[in-house]
N, C-alpha and C positions, 0 to 999 in steps of 0.2 A: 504494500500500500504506500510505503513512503515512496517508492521511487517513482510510481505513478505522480503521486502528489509533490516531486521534485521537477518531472518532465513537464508538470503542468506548469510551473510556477516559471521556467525556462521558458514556455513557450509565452507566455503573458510577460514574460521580461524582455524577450526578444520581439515581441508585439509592440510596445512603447519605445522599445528604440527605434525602429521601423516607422510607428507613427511621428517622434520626434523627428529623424532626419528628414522625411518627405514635408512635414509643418514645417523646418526648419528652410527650406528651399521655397517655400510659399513666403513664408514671414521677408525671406532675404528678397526676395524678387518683390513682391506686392507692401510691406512693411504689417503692422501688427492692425495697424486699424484695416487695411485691405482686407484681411483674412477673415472669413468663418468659418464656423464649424460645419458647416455643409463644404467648403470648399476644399476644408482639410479631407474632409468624409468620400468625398468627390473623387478626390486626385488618387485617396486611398483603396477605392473601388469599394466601400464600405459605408452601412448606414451611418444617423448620425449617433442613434442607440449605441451603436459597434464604439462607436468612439468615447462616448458617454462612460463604457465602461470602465476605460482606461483609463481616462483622465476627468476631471470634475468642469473641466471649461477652458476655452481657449487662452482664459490670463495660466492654469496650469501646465500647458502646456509649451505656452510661448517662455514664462520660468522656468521651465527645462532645459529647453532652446539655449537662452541666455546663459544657464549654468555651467553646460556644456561651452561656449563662446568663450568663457572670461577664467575657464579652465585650460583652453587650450592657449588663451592667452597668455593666462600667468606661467605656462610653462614656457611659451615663448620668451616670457621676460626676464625668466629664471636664469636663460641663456647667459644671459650679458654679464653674470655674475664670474662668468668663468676668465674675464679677463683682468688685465695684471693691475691696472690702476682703475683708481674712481673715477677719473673723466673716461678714459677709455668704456669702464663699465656704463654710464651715465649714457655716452653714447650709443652705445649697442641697445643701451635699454628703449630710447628715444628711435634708433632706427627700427628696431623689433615691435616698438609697439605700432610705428607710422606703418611698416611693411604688413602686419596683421590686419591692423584696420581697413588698411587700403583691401587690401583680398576678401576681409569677412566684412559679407553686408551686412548681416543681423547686428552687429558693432555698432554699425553708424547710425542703423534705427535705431539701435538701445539710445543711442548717444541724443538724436533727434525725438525719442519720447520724454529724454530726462529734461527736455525745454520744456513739453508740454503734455505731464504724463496721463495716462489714459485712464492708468487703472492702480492705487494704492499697491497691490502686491505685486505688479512689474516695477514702480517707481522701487521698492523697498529689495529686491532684488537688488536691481539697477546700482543702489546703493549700495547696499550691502558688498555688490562686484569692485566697485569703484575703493571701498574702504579698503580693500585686501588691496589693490595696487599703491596707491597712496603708502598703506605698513611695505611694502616691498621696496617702494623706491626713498622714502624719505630717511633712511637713515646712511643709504648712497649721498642726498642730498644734503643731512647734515654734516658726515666726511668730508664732503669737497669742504661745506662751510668754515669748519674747523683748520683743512691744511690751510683756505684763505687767512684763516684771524679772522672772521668778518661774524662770527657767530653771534658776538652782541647787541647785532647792528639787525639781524636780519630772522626774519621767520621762519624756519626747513619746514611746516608744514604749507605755508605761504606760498612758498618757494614751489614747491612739491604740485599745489595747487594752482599755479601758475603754468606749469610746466606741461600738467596734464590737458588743464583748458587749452594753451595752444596748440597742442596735437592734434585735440579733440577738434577744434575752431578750423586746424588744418583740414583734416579729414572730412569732414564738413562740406567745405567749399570745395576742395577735388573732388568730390563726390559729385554735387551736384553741377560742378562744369566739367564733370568725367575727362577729366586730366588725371594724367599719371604722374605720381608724386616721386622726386628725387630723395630718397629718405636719408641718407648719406651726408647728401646737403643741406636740407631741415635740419635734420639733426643738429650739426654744426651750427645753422645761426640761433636754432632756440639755445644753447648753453652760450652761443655770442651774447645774447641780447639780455641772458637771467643771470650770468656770472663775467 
């Protein structure tokens, strides 16, 4: 009996990720508000009941979406860790995270609903994503602050906070005049322009 009651639980695990990536390709292309739950149900050759089971409502499943996004991100941003000095890391991290953005679209919607959020538990998500990157980078950001001297003087969550908004502000605008972003070169003038 258990192993029945294992294959089942396998195949309804593998049923949500299945619904996840194909919602996640509807949210990337149409954004969150585009999407319904008949559209997700549609694309999945399935009722909307069939979906119902799986997931409580499309803010549920667009939070998965999301979780998965700022996961593969932070591993992405993890990256930059491996390099020898803090600007050199600083940089990688600012390249890694413009080169993610630029590639994942559901990114940029997160990024464009956090101006005008739709729905409390993607905003709190949203948040939630953003608070882990902020802990990852701001104590790179206080390091540089300190080999400057300048730590007296200046805010590293500020800093941190500034740093992300221009990414974000970047991504943004490549986005919608779907230009290709130099992230190499970004990179460089935002640590020009904040250190």
């Amino acid at each position: 009996m258990a192993i029945i009651q294992r294959q089942q639980e396998n195949v309804i695990k593998d049923t949500k990720k299945h619904i996840i990536k194909i919602a996640s390709s509807l949210f990337s292309e149409y954004s969150y508000l585009g999407v319904s739950m008949s559209d997700i149900a549609k694309k999945l050759n399935i009722t909307k009941a069939a979906l119902y089971y799986h997931f409580t409502g499309k803010a549920e499943i667009y939070d998965k979406v999301l979780d998965g996004v700022f996961v593969n991100l932070s591993s992405s941003l993890e990256e930059s860790f491996s390099e020898k000095t803090p600007e050199k890391k600083l940089h990688k991290f600012i390249k890694n995270y413009l080169d993610f953005g630029f590639k994942e679209k559901n990114l940029i919607k997160a990024l464009m609903l956090k101006l005008s959020p739709a729905n409390s538990q993607i905003t709190k998500c949203i948040i939630k994503s953003r608070e882990q990157i902020v802990n990852l980078i701001q104590p790179l950001i206080e390091s540089i602050l300190s080999n400057k001297k300048i730590t007296g003087k200046t805010d590293s969550y500020l800093i941190t906070s500034l740093l992300i908004a221009m990414a974000d502000g970047l991504l943004l605008e490549y986005s919608f005049l779907n230009k290709k972003i130099n992230s190499g070169k970004v990179s460089n003038q935002i640590i020009a322009v904040l250190f």
